[in-house]
N, C-alpha and C positions, 0 to 999 in steps of 0.2 A: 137026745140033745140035738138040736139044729144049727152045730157049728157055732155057737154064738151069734146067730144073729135075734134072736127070740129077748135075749136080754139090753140088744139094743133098738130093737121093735119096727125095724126094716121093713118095711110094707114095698112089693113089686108091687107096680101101676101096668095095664095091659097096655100095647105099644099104640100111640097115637099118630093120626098122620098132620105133618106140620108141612106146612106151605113155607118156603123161604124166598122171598124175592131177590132178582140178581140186580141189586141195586148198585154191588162192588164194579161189575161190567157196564161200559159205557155200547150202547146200541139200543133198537127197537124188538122191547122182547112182548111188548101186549097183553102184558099183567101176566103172563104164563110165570109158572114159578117150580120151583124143584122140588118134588114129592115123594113120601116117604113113605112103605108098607113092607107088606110083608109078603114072598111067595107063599104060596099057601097049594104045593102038592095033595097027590093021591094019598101020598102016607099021614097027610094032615103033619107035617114035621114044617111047622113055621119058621124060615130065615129071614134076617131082616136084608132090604135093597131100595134103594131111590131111584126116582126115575125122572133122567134129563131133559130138559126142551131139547129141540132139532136147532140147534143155532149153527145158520147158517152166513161169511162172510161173503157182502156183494160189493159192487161196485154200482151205483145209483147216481143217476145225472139230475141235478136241479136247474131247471133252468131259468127260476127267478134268481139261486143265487151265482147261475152259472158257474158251477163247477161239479166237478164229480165229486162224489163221498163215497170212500168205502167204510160200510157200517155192519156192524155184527146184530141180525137179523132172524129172529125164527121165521118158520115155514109158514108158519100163521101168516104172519104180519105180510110177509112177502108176499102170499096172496092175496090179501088186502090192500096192500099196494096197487097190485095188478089189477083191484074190480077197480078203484077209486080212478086208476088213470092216470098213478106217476106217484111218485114222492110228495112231489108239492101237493097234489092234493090229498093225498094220505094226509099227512100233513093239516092243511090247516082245513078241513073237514071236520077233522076229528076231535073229538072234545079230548080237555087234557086229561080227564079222567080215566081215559081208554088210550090212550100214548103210555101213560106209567110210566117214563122212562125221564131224566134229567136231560139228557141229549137230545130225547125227542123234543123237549119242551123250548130249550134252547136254538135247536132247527126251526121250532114252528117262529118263536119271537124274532129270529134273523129275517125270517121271507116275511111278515108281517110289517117289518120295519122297512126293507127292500120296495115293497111294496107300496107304503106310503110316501116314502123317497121319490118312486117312480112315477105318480098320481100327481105330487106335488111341481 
């Protein structure tokens, strides 16, 4: 007998790994997302564990929209930042599809409109 579960026909699935994006958090995460597996030791004894982005808070000056932001930032992104040569142009560089972020997308539409403001 299998405890009853044979007569309600339970089938385990082996464990798969799911991507979750941190959509609930407002900042610049760069499509990174929260990952799920399994250690997998010498004794082969499988535990389950996810594994975090590096999110990091900073403090980042715009100076189209002149003011500072402090925004919750993985390590990615931040060195991204840093080849592009500031926020702003992280920023409206980047395509929206590589922002991933509602905040980020909202940042880029403020300096874009800042910016037409200031031409005009």
């Amino acid at each position: 007998m299998l405890g009853g579960f044979a007569s309600i026909g339970l089938l385990r699935r082996p464990p798969t790994t799911n991507f979750y994006r941190l959509q609930h958090m407002d900042g610049l995460f760069g499509g990174v997302a929260v990952q799920h597996g399994n250690n997998k030791p010498k004794s082969l004894h499988k535990t389950r564990r996810t594994w975090l982005p590096n999110i990091q808070t900073v403090t980042l000056f715009s100076p189209i929209l002149d003011q500072k932001l402090t925004l919750r930032v993985t390590t990615r992104v931040l060195r991204t930042i840093d080849k592009k040569g500031g926020l702003d142009n992280y920023l409206l560089l980047t395509k929206d599809k590589n922002i991933a972020s509602p905040l980020g997308l909202e940042l880029k539409q403020k300096m874009l409109v800042k910016q037409k403001l200031a031409v005009q």
